[in-house]
C-alpha positions as CSV (number, residue, x, y, z in Angstrom):
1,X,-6.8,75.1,-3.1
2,X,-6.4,73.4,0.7
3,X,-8.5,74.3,3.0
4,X,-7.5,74.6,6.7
5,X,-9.1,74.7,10.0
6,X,-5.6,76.8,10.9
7,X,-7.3,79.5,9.1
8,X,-8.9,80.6,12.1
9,X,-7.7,80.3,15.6
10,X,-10.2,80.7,17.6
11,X,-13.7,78.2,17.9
12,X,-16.1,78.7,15.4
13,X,-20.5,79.2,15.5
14,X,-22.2,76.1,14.8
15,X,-25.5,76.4,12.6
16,X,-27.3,73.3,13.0
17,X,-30.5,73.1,11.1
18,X,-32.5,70.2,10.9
19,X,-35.8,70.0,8.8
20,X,-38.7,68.5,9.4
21,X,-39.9,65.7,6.9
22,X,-38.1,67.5,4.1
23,X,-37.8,64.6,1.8
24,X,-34.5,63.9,-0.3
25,X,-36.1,65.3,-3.5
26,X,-37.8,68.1,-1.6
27,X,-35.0,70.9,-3.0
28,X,-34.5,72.1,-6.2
29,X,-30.3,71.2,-6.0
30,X,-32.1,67.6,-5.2
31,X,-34.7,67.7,-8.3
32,X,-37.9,68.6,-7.7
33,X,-39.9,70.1,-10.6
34,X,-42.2,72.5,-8.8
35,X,-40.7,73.1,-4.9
36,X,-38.6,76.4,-5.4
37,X,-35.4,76.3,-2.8
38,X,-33.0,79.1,-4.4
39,X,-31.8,79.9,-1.1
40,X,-30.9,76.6,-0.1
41,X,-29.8,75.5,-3.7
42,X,-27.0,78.3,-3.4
43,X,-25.6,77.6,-0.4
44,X,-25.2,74.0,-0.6
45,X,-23.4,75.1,-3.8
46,X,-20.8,77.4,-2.1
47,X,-20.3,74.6,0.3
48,X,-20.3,70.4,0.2
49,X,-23.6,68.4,-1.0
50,X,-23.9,65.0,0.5
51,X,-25.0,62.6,-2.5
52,X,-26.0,60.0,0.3
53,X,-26.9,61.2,3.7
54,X,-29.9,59.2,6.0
55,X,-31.2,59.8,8.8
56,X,-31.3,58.0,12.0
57,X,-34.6,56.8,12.0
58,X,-37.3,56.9,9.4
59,X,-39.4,59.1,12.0
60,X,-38.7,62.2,14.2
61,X,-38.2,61.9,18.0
62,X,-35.5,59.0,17.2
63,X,-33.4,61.2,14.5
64,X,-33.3,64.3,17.2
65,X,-32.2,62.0,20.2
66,X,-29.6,60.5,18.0
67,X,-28.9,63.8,16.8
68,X,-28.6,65.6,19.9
69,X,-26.3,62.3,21.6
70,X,-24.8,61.0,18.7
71,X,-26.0,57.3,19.1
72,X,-28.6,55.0,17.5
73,X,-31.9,55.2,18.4
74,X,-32.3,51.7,19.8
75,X,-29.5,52.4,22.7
76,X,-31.5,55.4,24.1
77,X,-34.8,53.6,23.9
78,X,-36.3,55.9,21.5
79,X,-37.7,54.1,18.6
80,X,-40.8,56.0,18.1
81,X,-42.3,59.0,17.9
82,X,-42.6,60.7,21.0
83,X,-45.3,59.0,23.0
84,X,-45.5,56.5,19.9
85,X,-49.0,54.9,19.1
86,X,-49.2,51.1,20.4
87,X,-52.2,49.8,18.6
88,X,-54.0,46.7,20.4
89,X,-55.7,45.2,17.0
90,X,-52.2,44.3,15.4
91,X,-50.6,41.1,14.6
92,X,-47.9,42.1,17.2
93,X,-47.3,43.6,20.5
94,X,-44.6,46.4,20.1
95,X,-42.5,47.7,22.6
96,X,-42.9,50.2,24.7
97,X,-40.3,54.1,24.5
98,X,-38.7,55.9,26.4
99,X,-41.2,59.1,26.5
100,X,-38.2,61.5,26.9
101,X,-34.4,61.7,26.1
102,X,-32.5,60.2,29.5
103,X,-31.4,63.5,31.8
104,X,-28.1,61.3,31.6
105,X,-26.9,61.5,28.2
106,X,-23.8,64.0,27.1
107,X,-25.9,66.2,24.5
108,X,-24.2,68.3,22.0
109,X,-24.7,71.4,24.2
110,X,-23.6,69.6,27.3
111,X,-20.4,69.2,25.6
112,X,-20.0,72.6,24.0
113,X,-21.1,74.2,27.0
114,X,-17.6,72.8,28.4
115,X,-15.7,74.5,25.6
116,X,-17.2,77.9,26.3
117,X,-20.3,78.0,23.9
118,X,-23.4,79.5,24.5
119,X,-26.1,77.2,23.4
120,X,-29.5,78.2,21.8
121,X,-32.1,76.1,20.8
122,X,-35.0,77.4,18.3
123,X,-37.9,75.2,17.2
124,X,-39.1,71.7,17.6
125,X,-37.7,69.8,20.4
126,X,-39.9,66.6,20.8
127,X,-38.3,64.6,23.3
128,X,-39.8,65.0,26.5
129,X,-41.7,67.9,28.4
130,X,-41.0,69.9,31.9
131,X,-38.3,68.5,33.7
132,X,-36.6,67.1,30.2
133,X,-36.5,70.6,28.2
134,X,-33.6,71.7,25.9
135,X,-32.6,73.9,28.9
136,X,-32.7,70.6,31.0
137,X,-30.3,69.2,28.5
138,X,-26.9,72.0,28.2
139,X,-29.2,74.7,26.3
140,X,-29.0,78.6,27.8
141,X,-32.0,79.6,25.3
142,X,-35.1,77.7,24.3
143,X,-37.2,79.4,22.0
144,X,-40.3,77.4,20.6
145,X,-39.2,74.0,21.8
146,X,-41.5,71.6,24.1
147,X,-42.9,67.9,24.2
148,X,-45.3,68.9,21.0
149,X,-44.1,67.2,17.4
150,X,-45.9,69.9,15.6
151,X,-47.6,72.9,15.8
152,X,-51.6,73.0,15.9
153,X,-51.0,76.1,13.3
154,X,-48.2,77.7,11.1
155,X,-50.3,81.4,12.0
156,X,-49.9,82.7,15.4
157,X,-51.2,81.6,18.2
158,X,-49.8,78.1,16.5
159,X,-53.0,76.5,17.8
160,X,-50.8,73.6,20.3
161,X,-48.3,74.0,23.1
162,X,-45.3,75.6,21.0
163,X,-43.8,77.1,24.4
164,X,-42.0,79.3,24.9
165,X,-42.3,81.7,22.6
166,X,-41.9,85.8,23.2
167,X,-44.7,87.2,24.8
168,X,-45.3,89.7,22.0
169,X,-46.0,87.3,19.0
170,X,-48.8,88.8,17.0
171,X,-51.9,86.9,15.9
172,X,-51.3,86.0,12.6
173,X,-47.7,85.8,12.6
174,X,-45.9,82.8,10.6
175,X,-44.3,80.5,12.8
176,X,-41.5,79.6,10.4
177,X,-40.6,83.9,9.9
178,X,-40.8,84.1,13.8
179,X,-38.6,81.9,15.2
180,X,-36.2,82.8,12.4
181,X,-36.6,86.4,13.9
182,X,-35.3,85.2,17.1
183,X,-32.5,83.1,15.7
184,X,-31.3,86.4,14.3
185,X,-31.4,88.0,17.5
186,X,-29.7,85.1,19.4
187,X,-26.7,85.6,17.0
188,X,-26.8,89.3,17.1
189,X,-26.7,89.4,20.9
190,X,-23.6,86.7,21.0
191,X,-20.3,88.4,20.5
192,X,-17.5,87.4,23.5
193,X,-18.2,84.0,23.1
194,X,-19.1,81.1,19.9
195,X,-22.9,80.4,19.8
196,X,-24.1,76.6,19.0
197,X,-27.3,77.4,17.4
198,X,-29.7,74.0,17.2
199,X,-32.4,75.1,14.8
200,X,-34.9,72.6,14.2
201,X,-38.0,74.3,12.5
202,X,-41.0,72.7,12.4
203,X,-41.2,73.1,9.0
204,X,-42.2,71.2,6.6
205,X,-43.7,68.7,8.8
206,X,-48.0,68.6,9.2
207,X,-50.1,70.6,9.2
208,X,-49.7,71.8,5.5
209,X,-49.9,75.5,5.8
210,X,-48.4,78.4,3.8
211,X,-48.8,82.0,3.1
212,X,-51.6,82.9,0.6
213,X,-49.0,84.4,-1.8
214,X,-47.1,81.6,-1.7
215,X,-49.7,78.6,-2.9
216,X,-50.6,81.2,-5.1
217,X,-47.4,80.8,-6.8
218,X,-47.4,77.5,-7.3
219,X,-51.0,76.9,-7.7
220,X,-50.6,76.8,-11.6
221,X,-46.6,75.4,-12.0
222,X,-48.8,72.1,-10.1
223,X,-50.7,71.6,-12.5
224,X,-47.9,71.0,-14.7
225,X,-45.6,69.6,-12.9
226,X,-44.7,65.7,-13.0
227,X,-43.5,64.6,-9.9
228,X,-44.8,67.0,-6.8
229,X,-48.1,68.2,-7.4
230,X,-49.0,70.1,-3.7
231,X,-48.9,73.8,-4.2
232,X,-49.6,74.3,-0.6
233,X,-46.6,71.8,0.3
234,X,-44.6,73.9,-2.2
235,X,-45.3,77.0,-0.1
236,X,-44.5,75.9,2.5
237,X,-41.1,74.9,1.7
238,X,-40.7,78.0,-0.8
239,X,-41.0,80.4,3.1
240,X,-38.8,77.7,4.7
241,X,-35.8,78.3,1.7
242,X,-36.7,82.0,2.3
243,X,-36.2,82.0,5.8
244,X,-32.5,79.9,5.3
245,X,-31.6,82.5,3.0
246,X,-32.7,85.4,5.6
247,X,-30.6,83.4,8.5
248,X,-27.4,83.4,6.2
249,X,-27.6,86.6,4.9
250,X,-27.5,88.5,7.9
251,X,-24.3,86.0,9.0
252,X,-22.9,86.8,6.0
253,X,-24.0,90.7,6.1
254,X,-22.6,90.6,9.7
255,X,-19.5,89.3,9.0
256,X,-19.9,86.4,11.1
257,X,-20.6,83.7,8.5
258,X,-16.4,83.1,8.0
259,X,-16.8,81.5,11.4
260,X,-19.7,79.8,11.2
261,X,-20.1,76.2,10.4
262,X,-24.0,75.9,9.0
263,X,-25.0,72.3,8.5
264,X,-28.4,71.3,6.9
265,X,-30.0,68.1,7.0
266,X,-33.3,66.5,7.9
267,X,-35.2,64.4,10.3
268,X,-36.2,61.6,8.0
269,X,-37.7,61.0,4.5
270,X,-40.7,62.6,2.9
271,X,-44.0,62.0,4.4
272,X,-46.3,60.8,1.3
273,X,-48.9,61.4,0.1
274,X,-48.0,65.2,0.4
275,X,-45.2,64.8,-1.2
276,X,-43.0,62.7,-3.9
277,X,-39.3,60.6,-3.0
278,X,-39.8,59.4,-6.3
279,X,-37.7,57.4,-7.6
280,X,-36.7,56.5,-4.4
281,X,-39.0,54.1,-2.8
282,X,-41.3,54.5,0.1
283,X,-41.5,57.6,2.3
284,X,-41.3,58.6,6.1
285,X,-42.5,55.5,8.6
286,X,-41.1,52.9,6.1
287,X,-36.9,51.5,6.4
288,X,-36.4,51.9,2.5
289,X,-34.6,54.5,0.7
290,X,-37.5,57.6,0.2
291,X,-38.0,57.1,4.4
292,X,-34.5,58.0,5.7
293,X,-32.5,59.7,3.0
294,X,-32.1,62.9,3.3
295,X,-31.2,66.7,1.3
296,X,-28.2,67.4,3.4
297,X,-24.9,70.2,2.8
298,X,-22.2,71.7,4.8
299,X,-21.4,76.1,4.7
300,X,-18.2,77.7,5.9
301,X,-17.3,80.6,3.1
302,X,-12.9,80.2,3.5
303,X,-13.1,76.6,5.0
304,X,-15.2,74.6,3.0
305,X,-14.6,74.6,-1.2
306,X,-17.4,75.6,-2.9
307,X,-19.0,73.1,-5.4
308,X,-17.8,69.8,-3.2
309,X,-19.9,66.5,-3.2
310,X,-19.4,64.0,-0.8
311,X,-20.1,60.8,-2.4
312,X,-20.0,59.0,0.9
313,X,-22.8,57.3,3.0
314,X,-23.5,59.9,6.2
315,X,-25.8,59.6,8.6
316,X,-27.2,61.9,11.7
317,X,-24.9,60.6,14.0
318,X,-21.9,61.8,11.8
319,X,-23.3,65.3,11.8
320,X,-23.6,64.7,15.5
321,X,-19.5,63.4,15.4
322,X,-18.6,66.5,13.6
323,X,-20.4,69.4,15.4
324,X,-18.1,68.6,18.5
325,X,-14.9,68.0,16.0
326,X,-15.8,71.8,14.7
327,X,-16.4,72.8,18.6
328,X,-13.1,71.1,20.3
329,X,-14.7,68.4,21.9
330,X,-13.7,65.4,22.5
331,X,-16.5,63.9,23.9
332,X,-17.4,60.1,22.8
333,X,-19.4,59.9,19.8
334,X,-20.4,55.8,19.8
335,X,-22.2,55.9,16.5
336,X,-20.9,58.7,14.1
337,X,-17.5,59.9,12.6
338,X,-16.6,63.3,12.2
339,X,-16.3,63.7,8.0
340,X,-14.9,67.7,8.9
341,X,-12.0,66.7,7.1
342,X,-13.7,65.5,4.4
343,X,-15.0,69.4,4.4
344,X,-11.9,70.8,4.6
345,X,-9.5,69.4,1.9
346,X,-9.2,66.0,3.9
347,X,-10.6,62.7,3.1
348,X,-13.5,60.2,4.9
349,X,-14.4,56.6,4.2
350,X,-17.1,55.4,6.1
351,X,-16.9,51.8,6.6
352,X,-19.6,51.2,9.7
353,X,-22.8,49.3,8.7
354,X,-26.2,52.1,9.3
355,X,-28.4,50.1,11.4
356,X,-32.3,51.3,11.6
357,X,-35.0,49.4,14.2
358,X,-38.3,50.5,14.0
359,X,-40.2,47.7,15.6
360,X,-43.5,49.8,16.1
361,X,-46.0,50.2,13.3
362,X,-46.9,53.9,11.7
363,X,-49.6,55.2,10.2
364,X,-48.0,55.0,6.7
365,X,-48.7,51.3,6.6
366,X,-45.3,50.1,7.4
367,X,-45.0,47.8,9.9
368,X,-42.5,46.6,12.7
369,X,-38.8,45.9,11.0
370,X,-35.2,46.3,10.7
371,X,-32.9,47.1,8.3
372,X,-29.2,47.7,7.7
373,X,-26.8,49.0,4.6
374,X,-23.2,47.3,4.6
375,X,-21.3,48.3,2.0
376,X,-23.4,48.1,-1.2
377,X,-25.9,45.9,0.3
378,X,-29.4,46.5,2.2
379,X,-31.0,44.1,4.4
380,X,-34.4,44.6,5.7
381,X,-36.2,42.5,8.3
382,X,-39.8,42.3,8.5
383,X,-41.2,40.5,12.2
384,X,-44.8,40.3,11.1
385,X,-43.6,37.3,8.4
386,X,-39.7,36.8,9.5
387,X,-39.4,37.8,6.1
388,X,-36.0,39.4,4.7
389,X,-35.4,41.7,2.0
390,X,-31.8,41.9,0.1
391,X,-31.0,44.8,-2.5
392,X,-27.9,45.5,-3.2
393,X,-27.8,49.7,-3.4
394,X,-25.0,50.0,-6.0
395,X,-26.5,48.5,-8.7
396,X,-30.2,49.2,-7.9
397,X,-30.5,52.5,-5.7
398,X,-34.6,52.4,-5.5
399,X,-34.9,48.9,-4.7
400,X,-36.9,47.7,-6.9
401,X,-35.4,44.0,-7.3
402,X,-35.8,42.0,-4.3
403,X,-32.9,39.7,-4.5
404,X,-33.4,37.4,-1.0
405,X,-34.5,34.2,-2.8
406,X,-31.8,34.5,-5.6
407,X,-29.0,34.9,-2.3
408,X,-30.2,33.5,0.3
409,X,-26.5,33.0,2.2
410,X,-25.5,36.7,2.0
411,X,-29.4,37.5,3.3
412,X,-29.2,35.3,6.0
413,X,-25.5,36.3,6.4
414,X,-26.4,40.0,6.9
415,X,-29.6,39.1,8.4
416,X,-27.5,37.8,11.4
417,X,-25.0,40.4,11.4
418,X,-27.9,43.2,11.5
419,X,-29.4,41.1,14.8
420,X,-26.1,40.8,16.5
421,X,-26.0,44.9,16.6
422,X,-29.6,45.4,17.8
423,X,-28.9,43.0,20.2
424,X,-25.3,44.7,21.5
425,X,-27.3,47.6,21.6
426,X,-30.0,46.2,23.5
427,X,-32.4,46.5,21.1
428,X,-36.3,45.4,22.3
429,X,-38.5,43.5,19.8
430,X,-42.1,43.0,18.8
431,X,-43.8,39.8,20.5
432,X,-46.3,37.6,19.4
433,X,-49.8,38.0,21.0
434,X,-50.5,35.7,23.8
């Protein structure tokens, strides 16, 4: 069967849900042995998995500016966590971020705004406080979002600045039920015009909290288990599938889910040691595979055939690229393609090199670098030694075989090719001490 965008005439919703620190194993369609996601595991299977979808940046504030603008992190100036941590008693000096997405850039609501959405945002925003606020930036609605990367407390009152939230939350109250209460009522209360809905929920990101019923569940399965062992972290994600599942059964219950485009993805990989991206290597902070790929899948019951996987490479700024193809919009997207087509019965081939700078250090251990895929091949860049890494992805997807020294002309080849981007980007580097 063909699918067809023809199908329905008028502008579709747009469900845009981005996790946070949900690693690419962190689902049961992606393999985990103890994290229960049945919610999540059965819509991705009525719609399109992505076999290989990364994020931006292997940490948060860079994914959602690239998100939200569809361009790399190193032309917005946001290449850390939002304010970043620029220790003194390194080998290098780092340079300094942007402490808030530019008032300047055309965001996804901006655009959509143009072609008669209302915009909502619900969750985590992380990008800059008063004056730089998702209603600051083409939003009508912010629920939840401010310059906070987490919340101080999953159970009301959520212990940091999680503003604004409705003035009747109850003491006790689960963050991640809440503002999926309110997503519900944004779509309920939308009906003469299509909604953009940016959910980012701060799930599953620190502090590791969950419902008492819920560890309880998987306080035993743990103990068993091979390759997550955190029934806490479990919980966690077991009231985050729940909640999906609550947000796309009222669509569907509503009828409004056969015009609605739902995309899923996350912000980057998963943060260890609370979790497991094995075999993947590494984990959010670090440039390697378990740090920025991601569980990702497309929904749109008539549009999209169920049981679809795309086999090739995405990244956030395609998701970016293809909420504005579903919307009408022809705004500029400089670093994503639209794969919509792919979606819908057409095909996509992406051909661009992904390009990641992180040249700060995190608290994971990793410490200032670059990296790049082209093609089958991975380059990473380390500034602390000038030291490259070469791995070529095809043949050896967890990078366990450093292959530099045995090809040292297409390191150094790729090597060079990775610089010249970061610097037409305008990338900023670490420096030596003085």
């Amino acid at each position: 069967m063909v699918f067809c965008l023809l199908l329905t005439p008028k502008k579709p919703n747009i469900v845009l849900m981005l996790i946070d620190d949900m690693g690419w194993r962190d689902t049961g369609f992606t393999g985990s042995d103890l994290y229960r996601t049945p919610n999540i595991d059965r819509i991705s299977a009525a719609g399109a998995r992505f076999s290989r979808a990364y994020s931006a940046h292997p940490v948060c504030s860079p994914t959602r500016a690239a998100l939200l603008t569809g361009k790399n992190p190193v032309r917005l100036g946001i290449t850390d966590w939002i304010p970043g941590d620029r220790p003194d008693d390194r080998v290098l000096n780092t340079p300094e971020i942007e402490d808030h997405l530019s008032l300047s850039e055309n965001t996804l609501a901006k655009a959509l705004k143009k072609e008669g959405y209302r915009t909502y945002h619900i969750g985590k925003w992380h990008l800059g406080g008063k004056g730089y606020l998702p209603t600051d930036q083409g939003f009508d609605v912010n629920i939840g979002g401010s310059h906070v990367g987490q919340p101080g407390s999953y159970f009301a009152p959520f212990g940091k600045d999680v503003t604004p939230m409705p003035a009747d939350v109850k003491a006790g109250e689960f963050l991640t039920d809440r503002l999926t209460d309110e997503a519900i009522k944004l779509v309920d209360r939308t009906s003469n015009k299509p909604f953009f809905l940016y959910f980012a929920q701060y799930a599953v990101h620190t502090p590791i909290q969950a419902k008492q019923y819920d560890i309880d569940a998987f306080t035993d399965p743990a103990k068993k288990s091979k390759i997550h062992k955190n029934a806490k972290y479990a919980g966690l994600i077991s009231n985050l599938d729940h909640n999906v599942g609550r947000l796309i059964r009222h669509l569907e219950a509503t009828g409004k889910m056969a015009d609605t485009v739902f995309l899923f993805t996350s912000d980057n990989g998963g943060l260890l040691p609370i979790t497991n991206n094995s075999p993947l290597r590494a984990g959010k902070g670090f440039p390697y595979e378990g740090g920025v790929r991601v569980p990702a899948f497309a929904y749109w019951p008539g549009h999209i055939a169920p049981g679809q996987i795309i086999p090739e490479r995405v990244i956030t700024m395609d998701f970016s690229a293809t909420v504005l193809d579903a919307g009408g919009s022809r705004a500029k997207i400089l670093d994503g393609s639209s794969f919509l087509r792919a979606l819908t019965g057409g095909g996509f081939r992406q051909t661009r090199p992904f390009v990641w700078h992180y040249p700060q250090y995190h608290t994971s251990g990793n410490t200032p670098c670059s990296a790049m895929i082209d093609g089958d091949w991975k380059v990473v860049h380390h500034y602390e030694d000038q030291q490259n890494e070469l791995y070529n992805l095809k043949q050896d997807p967890n990078e366990t075989t450093n292959l530099a020294n045995l090809d040292p002309v297409r390191t150094e080849k790729l090597w060079k090719k990775l610089k010249s981007l970061l610097d037409s980007m305008g990338a900023k580097y670490p420096t030596r001490h003085a």
